[in-house]
C-alpha positions in Angstrom: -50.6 -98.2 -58.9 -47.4 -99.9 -60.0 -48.1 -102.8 -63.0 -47.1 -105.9 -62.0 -47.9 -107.8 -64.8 -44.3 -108.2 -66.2 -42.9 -108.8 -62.6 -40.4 -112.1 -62.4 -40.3 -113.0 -59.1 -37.4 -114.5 -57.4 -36.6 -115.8 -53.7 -34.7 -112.7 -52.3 -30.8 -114.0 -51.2 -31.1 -112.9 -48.4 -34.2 -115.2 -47.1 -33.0 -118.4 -45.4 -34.5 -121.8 -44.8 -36.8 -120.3 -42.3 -40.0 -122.7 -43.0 -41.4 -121.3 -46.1 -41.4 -117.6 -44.3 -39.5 -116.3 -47.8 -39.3 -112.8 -49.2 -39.7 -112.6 -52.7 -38.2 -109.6 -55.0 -39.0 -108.9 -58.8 -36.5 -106.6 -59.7 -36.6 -106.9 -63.3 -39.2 -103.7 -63.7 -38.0 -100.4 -65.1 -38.2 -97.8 -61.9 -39.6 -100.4 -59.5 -38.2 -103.3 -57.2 -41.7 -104.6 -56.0 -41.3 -107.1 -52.4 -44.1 -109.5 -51.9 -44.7 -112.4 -49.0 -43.9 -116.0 -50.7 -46.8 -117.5 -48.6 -49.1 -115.1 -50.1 -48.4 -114.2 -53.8 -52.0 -112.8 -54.8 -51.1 -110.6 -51.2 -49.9 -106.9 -50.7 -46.9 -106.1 -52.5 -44.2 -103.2 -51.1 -42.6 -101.5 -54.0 -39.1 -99.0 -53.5 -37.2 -97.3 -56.0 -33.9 -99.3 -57.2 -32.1 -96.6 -55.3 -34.3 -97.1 -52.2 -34.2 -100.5 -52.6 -30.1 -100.1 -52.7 -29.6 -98.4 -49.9 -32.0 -101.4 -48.2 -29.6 -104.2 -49.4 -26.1 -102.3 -48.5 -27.8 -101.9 -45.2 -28.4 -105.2 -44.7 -25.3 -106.7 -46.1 -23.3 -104.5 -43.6 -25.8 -105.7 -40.8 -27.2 -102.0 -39.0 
């Protein structure tokens, strides 16, 4: 299990004005970028490696 406790959470860049449905990223944690729903921030949270979580962005920003 992945402490939290230190997390800063941040609305990710790439979530839009889509209603409140808002992706929320703490990547201030050594070894972990942690994901969580904004609607739901006592919810499940996803956690990826910074190099995992890399690869995810530069995917996205080149749109596969």
């Amino acid at each position: 299990m992945v402490d939290l406790t230190d997390a800063v959470w941040r609305k990710s860049t790439r979530s839009g004005d889509n209603g409140g449905d808002c992706v929320e990223v703490a990547d201030n944690l050594t070894g972990v970028v942690a994901v969580r729903d904004s609607k739901d921030p006592t919810g499940p949270v996803l956690t990826f490696t910074p190099t995992a979580w890399a690869g995810f962005v530069r995917t996205v920003e080149t749109g596969h």
